[in-house]
C-alpha positions as CSV (number, residue, x, y, z in Angstrom):
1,X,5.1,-20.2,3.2
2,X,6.4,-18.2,0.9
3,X,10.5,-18.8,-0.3
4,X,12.9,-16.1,-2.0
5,X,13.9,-17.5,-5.7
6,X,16.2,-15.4,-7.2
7,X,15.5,-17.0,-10.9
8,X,11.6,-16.3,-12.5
9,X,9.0,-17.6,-11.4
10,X,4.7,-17.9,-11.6
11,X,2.4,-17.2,-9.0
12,X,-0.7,-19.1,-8.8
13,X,-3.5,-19.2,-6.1
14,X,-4.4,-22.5,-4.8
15,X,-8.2,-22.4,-5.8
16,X,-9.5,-20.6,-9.0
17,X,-11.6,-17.7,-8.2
18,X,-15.5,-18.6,-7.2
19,X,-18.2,-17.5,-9.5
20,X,-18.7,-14.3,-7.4
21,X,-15.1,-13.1,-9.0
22,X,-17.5,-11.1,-11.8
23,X,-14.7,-9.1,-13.3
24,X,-11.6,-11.3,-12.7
25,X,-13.2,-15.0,-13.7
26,X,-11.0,-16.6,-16.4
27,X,-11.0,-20.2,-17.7
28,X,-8.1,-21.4,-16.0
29,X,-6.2,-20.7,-13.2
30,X,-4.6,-17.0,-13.2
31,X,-0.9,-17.5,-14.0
32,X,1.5,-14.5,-13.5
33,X,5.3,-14.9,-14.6
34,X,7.4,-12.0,-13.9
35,X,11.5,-11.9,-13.2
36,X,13.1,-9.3,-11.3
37,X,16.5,-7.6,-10.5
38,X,15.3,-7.9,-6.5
39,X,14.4,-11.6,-5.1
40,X,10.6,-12.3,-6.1
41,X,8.7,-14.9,-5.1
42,X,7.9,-18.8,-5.7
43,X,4.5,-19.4,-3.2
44,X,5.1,-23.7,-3.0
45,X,4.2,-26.6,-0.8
46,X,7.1,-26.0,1.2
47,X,8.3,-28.9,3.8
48,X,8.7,-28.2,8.0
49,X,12.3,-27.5,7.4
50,X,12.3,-25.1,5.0
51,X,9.1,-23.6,6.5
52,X,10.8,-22.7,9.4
53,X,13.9,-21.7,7.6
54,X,11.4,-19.1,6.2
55,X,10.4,-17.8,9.8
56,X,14.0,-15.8,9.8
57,X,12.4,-14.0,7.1
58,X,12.0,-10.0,8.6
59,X,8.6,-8.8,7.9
60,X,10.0,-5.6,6.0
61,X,12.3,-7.9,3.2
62,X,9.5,-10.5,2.6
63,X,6.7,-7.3,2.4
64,X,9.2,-5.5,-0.6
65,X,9.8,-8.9,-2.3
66,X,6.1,-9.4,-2.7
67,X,5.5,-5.9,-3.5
68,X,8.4,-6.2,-6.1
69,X,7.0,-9.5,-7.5
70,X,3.7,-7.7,-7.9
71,X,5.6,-4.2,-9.9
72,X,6.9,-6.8,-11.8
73,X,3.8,-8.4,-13.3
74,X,1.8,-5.1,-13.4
75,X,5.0,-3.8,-15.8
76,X,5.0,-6.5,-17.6
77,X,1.2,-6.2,-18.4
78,X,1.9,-2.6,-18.8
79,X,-0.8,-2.2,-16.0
80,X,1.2,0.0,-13.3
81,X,-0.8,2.6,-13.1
82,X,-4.0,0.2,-12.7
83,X,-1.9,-2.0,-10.3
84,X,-1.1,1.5,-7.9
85,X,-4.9,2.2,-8.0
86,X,-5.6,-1.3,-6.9
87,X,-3.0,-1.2,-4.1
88,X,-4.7,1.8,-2.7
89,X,-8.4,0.3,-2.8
90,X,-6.4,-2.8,-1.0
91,X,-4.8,-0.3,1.2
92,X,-8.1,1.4,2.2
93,X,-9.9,-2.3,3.0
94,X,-7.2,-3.6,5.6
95,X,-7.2,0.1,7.5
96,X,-10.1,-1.0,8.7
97,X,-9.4,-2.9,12.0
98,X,-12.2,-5.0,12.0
99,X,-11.2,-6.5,8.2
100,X,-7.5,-6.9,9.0
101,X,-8.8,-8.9,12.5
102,X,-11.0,-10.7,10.5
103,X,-7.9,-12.0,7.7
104,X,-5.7,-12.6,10.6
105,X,-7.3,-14.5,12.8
106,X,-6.2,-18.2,12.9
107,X,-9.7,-19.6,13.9
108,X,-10.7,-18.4,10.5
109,X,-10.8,-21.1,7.6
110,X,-9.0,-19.9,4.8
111,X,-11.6,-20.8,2.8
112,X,-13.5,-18.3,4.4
113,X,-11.3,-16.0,3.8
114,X,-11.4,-16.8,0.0
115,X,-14.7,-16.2,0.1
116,X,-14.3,-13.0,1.3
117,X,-11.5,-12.1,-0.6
118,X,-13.7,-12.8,-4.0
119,X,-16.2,-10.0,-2.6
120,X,-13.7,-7.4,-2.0
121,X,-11.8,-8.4,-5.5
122,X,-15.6,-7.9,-7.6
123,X,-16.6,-4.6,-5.6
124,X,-13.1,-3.1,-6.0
125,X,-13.5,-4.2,-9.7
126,X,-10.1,-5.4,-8.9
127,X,-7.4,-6.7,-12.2
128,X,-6.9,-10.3,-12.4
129,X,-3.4,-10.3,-11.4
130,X,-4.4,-8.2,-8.0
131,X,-7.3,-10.6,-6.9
132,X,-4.5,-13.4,-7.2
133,X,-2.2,-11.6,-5.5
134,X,-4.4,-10.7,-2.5
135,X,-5.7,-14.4,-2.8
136,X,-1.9,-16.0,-2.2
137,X,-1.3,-13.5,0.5
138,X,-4.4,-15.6,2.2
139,X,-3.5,-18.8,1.4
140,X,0.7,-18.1,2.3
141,X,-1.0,-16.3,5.7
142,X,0.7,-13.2,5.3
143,X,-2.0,-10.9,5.3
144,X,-0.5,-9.4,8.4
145,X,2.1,-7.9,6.3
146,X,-0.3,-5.9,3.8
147,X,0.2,-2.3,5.3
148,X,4.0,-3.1,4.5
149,X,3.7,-4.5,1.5
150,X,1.8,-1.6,0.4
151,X,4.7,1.1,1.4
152,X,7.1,-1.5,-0.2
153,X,5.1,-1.2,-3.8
154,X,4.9,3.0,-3.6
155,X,8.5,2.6,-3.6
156,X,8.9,0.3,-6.3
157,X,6.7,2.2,-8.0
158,X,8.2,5.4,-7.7
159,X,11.7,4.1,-8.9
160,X,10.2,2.8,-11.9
161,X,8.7,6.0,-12.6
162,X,10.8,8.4,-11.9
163,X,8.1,9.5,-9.6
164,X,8.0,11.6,-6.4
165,X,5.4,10.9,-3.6
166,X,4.2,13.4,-1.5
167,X,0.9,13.0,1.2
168,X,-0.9,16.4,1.2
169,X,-2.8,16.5,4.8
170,X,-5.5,18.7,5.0
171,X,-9.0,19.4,6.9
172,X,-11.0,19.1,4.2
173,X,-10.6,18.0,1.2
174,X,-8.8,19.9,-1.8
175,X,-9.8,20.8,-5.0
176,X,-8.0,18.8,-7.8
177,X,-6.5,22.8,-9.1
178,X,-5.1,23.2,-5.5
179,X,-3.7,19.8,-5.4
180,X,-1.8,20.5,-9.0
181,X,-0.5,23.3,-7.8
182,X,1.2,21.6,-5.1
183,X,2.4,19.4,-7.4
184,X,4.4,21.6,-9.0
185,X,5.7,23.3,-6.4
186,X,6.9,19.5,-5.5
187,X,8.1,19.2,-8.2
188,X,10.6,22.3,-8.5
189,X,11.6,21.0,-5.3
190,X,13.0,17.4,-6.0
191,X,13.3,17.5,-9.7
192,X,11.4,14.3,-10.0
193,X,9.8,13.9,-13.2
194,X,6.6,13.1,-11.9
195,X,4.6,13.4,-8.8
196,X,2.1,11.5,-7.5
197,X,-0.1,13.0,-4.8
198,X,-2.0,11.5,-1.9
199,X,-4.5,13.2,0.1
200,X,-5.6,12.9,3.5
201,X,-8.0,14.5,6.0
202,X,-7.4,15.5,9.4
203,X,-9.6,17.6,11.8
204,X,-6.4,18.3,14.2
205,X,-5.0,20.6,11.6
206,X,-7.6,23.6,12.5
207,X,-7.0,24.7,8.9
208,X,-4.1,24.7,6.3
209,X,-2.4,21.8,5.1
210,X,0.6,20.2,5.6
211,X,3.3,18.1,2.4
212,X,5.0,15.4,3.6
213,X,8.0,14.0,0.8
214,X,10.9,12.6,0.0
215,X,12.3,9.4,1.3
216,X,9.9,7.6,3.4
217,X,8.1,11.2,3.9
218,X,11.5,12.7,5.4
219,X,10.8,16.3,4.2
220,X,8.1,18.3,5.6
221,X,6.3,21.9,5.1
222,X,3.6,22.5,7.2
223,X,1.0,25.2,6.8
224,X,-1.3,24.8,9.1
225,X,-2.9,26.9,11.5
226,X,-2.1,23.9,14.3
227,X,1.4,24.9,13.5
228,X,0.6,28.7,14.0
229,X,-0.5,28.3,17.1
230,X,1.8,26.2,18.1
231,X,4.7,28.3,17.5
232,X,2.4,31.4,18.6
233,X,2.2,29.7,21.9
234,X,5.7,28.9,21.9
235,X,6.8,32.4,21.6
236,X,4.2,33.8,24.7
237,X,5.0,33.6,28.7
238,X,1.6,32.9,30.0
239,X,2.4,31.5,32.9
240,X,1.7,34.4,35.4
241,X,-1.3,35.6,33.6
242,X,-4.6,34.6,35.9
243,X,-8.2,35.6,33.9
244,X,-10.6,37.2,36.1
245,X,-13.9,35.0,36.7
């Protein structure tokens, strides 16, 4: 189980990656030494007392202290950028129920899970320090907490970089000009010095699109045609209206 160290540290994975690990193989083991302002991680052979001291641990402080940990290694490899692009292909894999079942599920052997993890870490062409990462989240058993750790590292992220996060929801997808745009208009709105945009598709919306930013998403415009309609419909007493058959 994973303990809060306050002084640096490495992370290691228990088992070098297999020979499957096309893009991340490496000689010897994968060693990653960061230190951070925030508590990071030390991944040991813990003992029964201290891994139930761990159990206190909430789920949202041990997700941003591995997501720290992993902004720290990225920035020191001066790999951010490649790190947040890795984070989303992780992102994408465990939205899939069956895949986050699959890492979660205690009859599973973890060196199954290894296995698997190799796979994912050579089609995602993922960086060395990622594969490692998602291979000590496996051996620790705290897959459960990816989704978390994931909103944890778009934070850290964004402090690092000055950067402002906003989720554009459409129906269909945007072109990259449109998405720009929006950008800017972002932009003038928070006075962040960047903005990083996210894009998601959803049929509800009818048509339009709807920006979602600020802390944890707190701001919202919406300009959708669901919105129209719903305030349309809000406005209109139909209630003693019968149509004629």
């Amino acid at each position: 189980m994973a303990a809060l160290q306050q002084s640096p540290v490495a992370l290691q994975a228990k088992s070098p990656p297999s020979s499957t690990l096309t893009q991340t193989q490496t000689q010897t083991p994968i060693r990653l030494s960061f230190s951070s302002t925030i508590p990071s991680l030390k991944l040991t052979t813990t003992s029964p007392r201290h891994r139930q001291r761990n159990l206190g641990i909430t789920a949202s402080l041990a997700a941003a202290s591995y997501a720290g940990a992993l902004a720290d290694v990225a920035k020191s490899k001066g790999t951010l950028e490649a790190t947040v692009a890795d984070i989303e292909k992780i992102e994408q894999v465990f939205s899939d129920s069956q895949t986050f079942n699959f890492f979660n599920n205690p009859t599973i052997s973890i060196e199954k899970k290894r296995e698997v993890v190799d796979k994912i870490a050579s089609s995602l062409n993922l960086q060395p320090h990622s594969a490692n990462f998602l291979s000590i989240l496996v051996d620790v058993k705290r897959t459960e907490i990816v989704n978390e750790i994931v909103k944890e590292f778009e934070i850290v992220y964004n402090k690092m970089t000055d950067t402002e996060f906003a989720i554009v929801t459409s129906v269909v997808k945007l072109e990259a000009q449109h998405l720009a745009q929006i950008a800017k208009q972002v932009q003038k709105l928070t006075g962040g010095k960047n903005v990083r945009i996210k894009s998601v598709i959803d049929p509800a919306l009818v048509a339009g699109f709807t920006i979602k930013y600020g802390s944890s998403g707190s701001k919202m415009i919406d300009m959708s045609v669901k919105k129209q309609l719903e305030d349309i419909a809000s406005q209109l007493d139909l209630s003693d209206i019968s149509l004629a058959v």
